[in-house]
C-alpha positions in Angstrom: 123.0 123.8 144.1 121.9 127.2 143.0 121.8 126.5 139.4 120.2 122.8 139.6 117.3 124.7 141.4 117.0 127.5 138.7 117.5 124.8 136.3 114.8 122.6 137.6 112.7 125.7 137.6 113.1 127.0 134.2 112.5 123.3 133.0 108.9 123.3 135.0 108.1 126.6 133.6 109.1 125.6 130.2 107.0 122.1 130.5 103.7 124.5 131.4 103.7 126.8 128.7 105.4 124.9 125.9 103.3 125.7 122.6 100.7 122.7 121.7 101.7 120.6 118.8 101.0 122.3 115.5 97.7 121.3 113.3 98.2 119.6 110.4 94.5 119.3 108.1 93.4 117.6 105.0 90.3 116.9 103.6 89.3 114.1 101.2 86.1 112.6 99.8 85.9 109.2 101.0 84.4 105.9 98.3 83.3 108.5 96.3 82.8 105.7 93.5 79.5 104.7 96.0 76.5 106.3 96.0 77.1 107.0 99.9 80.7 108.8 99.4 82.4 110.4 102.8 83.2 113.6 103.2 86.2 113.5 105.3 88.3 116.0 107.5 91.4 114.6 109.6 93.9 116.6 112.4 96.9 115.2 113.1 100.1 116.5 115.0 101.9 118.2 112.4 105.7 119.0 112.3 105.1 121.5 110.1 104.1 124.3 111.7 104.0 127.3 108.3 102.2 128.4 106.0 98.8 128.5 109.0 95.7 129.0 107.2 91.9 129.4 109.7 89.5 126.9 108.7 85.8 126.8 109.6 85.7 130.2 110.3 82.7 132.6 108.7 80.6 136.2 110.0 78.6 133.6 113.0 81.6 131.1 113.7 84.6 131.2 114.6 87.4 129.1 113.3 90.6 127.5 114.2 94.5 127.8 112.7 96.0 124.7 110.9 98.7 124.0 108.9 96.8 122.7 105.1 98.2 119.2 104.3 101.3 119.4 106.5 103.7 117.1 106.9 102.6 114.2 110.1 104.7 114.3 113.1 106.7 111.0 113.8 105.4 108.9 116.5 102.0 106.3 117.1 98.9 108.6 118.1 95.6 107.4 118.9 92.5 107.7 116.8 89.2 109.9 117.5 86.3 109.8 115.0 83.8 112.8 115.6 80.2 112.1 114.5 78.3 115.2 113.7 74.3 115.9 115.2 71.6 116.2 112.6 72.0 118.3 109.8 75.2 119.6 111.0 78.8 119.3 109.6 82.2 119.0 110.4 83.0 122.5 111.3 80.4 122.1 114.8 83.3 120.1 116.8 86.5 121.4 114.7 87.1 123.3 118.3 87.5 120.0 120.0 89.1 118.3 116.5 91.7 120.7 117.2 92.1 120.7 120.9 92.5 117.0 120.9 95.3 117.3 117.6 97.2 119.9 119.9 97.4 116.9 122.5 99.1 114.2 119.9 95.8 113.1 118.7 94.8 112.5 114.8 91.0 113.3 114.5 88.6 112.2 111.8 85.2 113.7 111.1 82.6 112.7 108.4 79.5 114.6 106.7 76.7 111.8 106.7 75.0 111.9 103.7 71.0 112.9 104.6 71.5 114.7 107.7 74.2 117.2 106.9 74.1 120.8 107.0 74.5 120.3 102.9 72.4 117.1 102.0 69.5 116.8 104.3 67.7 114.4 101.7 65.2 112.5 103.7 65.3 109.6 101.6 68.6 108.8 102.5 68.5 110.1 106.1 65.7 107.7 106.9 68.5 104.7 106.4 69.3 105.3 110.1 71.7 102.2 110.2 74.1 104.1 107.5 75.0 106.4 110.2 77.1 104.4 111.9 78.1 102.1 109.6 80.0 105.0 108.0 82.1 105.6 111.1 83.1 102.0 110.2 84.2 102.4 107.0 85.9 105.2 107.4 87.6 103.4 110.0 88.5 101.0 107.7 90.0 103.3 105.5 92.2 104.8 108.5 93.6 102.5 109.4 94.2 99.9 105.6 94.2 102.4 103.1 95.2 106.2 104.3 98.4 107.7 104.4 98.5 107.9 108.2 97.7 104.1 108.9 101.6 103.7 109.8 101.0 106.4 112.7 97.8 105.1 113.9 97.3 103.4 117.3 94.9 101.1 116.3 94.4 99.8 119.9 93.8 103.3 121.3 90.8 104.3 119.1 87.6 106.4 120.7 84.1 107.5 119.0 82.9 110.8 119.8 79.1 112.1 119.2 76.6 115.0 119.5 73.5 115.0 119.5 72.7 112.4 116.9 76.2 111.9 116.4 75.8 110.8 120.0 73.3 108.2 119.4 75.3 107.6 116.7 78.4 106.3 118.6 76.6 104.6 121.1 75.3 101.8 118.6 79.1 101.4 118.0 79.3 101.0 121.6 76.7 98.4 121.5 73.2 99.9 122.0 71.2 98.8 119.7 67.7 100.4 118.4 64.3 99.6 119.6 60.9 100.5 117.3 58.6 99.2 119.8 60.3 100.9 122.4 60.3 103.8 120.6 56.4 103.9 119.9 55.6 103.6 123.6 57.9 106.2 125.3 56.4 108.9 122.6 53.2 107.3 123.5 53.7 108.6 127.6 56.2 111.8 126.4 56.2 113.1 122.9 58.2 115.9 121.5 58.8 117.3 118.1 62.6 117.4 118.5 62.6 113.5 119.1 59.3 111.7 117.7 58.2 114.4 115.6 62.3 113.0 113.8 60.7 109.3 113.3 59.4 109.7 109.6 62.3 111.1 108.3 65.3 108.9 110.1 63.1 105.7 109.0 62.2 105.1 112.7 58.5 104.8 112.3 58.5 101.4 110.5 60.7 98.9 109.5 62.8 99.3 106.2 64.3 97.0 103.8 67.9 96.9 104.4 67.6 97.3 108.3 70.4 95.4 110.3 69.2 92.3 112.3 72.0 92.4 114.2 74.0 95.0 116.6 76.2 97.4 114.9 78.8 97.7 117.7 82.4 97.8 116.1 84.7 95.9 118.5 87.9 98.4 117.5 86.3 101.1 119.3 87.7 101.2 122.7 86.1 104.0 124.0 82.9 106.6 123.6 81.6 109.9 124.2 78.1 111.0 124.0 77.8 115.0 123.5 74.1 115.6 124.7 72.7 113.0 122.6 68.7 112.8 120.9 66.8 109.8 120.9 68.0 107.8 123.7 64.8 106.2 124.8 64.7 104.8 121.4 68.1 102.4 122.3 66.8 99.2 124.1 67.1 99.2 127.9 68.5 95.7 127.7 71.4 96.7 125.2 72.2 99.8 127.5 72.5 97.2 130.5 74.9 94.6 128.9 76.6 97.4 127.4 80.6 96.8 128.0 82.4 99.6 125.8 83.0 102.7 128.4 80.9 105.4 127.9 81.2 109.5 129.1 78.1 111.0 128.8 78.1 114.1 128.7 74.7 116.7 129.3 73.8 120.0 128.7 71.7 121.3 131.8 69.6 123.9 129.9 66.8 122.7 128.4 66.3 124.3 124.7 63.0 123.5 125.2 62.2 120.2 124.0 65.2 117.9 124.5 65.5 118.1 128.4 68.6 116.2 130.1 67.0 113.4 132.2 65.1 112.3 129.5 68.1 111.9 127.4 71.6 111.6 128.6 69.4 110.9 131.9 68.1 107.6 130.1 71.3 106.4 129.4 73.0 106.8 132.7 70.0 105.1 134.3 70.6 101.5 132.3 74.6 101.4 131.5 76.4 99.7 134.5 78.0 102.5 136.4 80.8 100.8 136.4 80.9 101.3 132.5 80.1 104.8 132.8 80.6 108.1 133.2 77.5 111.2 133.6 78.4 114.4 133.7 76.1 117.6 133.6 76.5 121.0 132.5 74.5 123.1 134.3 74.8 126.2 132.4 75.3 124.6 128.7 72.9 124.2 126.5 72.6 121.3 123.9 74.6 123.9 121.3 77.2 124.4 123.7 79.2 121.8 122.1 79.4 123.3 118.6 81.9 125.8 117.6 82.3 129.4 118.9 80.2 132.2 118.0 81.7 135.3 117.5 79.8 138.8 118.5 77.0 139.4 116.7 76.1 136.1 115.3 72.7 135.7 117.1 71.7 139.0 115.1 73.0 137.6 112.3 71.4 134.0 112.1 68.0 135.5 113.3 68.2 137.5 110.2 68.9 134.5 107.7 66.5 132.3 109.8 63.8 133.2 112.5 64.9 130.7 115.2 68.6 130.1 114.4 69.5 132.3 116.8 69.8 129.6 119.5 72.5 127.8 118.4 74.5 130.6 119.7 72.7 131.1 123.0 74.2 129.2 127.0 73.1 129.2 129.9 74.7 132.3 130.9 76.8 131.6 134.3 80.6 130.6 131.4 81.2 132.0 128.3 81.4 129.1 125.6 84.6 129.8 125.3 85.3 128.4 129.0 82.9 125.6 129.1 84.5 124.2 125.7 87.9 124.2 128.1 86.2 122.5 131.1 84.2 119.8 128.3 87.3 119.1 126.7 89.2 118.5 130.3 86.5 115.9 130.8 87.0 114.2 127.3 90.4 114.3 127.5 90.7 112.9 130.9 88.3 110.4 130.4 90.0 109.0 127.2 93.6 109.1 129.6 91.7 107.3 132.1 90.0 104.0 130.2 
C-alpha cells in the first residue's frame, strides 16, 4: 500500500509542474497578391522543442521563447484569432499568444493594414468594415488553405480583441455599428480618444463600400473584449439580440480619456447577462493587456516620444507580470467554460 500512495503522489506532483507544451511560430504574409495583404503570426503546440529563439523582444518589451517553424504536435486544437488595438501590432498580446499555445492552443494574429504600429495610412484605416472582415479571411485561410487546417478544431474557434481589436471582435459577435448613434453620445460626452478617432476610421460619414449588413461570422463560437474603444458607437439593439458569448474584460484605471463604464460598461449594460461575462481590473490600466515592459522602458519611450511612456504604466497594487496571470486565468477559463 506504501508504494501505490508514493506512487499516486509522485504522479500528482508530476501532473502540477509538468513543463507547458513547447511553442512552435511562423509567420507568413497573407493574400499578398491584394492590395489588403495579412500580415500573419500563428502559435501552435510544437513537438519540437530545439533550436528556441525570443521573439518580440526589444530595449522597452519583453519577449517570449518559441521554437521557429517547428514541427505541429499531433492532436485537434482549438483556434484563437487575436485582433490588435489601434496602431498596434502583433507583438502587444504575443504574452497571451503564447500562454494560450502552452495550453494546446494554435493562435493567430494579424497586422490590419491602416491602423498598425507600421502602416497607419488613414486612407485605408477609415474602411472600418475591413477590420473585421480580415479576421474572416484569415479564418478562411486556417482553416481551407494552411498547413495546420488538418489540426484545427473548427467547432472550437474564439475571437479575441483589445482595444479596437475589441470592437473589432465584437462585430464578429454580432454588434453591428451605428453613425447616428455615434453623433449623439459624442454630442452628451466627447473625448479625443474616441470621437476625436471618427475622421480617420471613416465613422463621421458614410463611405462607399460600407456593409449594409452585420458582419458577425457564425464560426466564431466565442469572444473576448480586452478593454475595448468605441463601444457606444455599436447599436444598443445589436448588443441586446446579441447571442455569441462574450467576456468583457476592463481596465479599472482610467488613462484619462477612455474611462471603464463608458466602455466595457456600455456593453455589459445591453448584452443579455446570460450571454455575458464583465469583469474589472481594478488596478490595470487599458495597456495592461499589451506585452511586458522590462525596467527602464518608461525612460526609454519618453525619450523617443513625450507621452509614450504610458503604455508601460498600471495601477500599482500587481505587477503586470501578475495581472497578465490572473487575465489569462479568466480567458482561459471562460473559453473552458462556453
Amino acid at each position: 500500500m506504501k508504494w501505490l500512495i508514493n506512487l499516486i503522489l509522485f504522479i500528482s506532483c508530476w501532473t502540477v509542474y509538468a513543463s507547458p507544451q513547447a511553442v512552435g511560430f511562423d509567420q507568413i504574409l497573407l493574400y499578398g497578391e491584394s492590395e489588403r495583404a495579412l500580415k500573419t503570426s500563428i502559435w501552435y503546440p510544437s513537438k519540437t522543442m530545439f533550436p528556441k529563439e525570443r521573439i518580440a523582444d526589444n530595449a522597452a518589451f519583453l519577449g517570449t521563447d518559441i521554437v521557429r517553424i517547428g514541427t505541429s504536435s499531433v492532436g485537434r486544437f482549438p483556434l484563437v484569432m487575436i485582433s490588435h488595438g489601434y496602431r498596434g501590432n502583433w507583438r502587444n498580446q504575443n504574452w497571451l499568444a503564447t500562454k494560450l499555445a502552452q495550453q494546446g492552443y494554435i493562435v493567430a494574429s494579424i497586422d490590419h493594414p491602416g491602423t498598425s504600429s507600421f502602416d497607419h495610412s488613414s486612407s485605408t484605416a477609415s474602411q472600418w468594415w475591413e477590420r473585421p472582415k480580415d479576421l474572416s479571411r484569415l479564418l478562411d485561410w486556417l482553416l481551407n488553405k494552411s498547413d495546420l487546417r488538418p489540426i484545427i478544431d473548427a467547432t472550437d474557434i474564439t475571437a479575441i480583441g483589445h482595444s479596437l481589436g475589441g470592437w473589432t471582435v465584437m462585430m464578429l459577435a454580432g454588434a453591428e455599428f451605428n453613425r447616428d448613434q455615434l453623433q449623439q453620445e459624442c454630442l452628451i460626452k466627447s473625448n479625443p480618444r474616441v470621437c476625436g478617432l471618427m475622421p480617420e476610421l471613416g465613422l463621421g460619414q458614410h463611405q462607399e463600400g460600407e456593409p449594409e449588413a452585420s458582419l458577425q461570422n457564425g464560426r466564431i463560437k466565442r469572444v473576448v473584449s480586452l478593454d475595448l474603444g468605441l463601444a457606444r458607437s455599436l447599436s444598443r439593439e445589436s448588443l441586446k439580440s446579441l447571442t455569441t458569448p462574450t467576456l468583457i474584460l476592463a481596465a479599472g484605471v482610467d488613462i484619462g480619456d477612455l474611462p471603464q463604464a463608458d466602455e466595457s460598461g456600455f456593453l455589459a449594460e445591453y448584452i443579455p447577462a446570460a450571454k455575458r461575462q464583465y469583469i474589472i481590473y481594478p488596478d490595470a490600466a487599458h495597456f495592461s493587456f499589451m506585452q511586458l515592459c522590462k525596467q527602464g522602458a518608461i525612460e526609454l519611450l519618453e525619450e523617443e516620444e513625450q507621452g509614450d511612456g504610458i503604455v508601460c504604466q498600471d495601477g500599482g497594487a500587481r505587477s503586470r507580470d501578475t495581472l497578465h496571470d490572473v487575465m489569462f486565468k479568466d480567458i482561459l477559463g471562460f473559453i473552458q467554460t462556453h
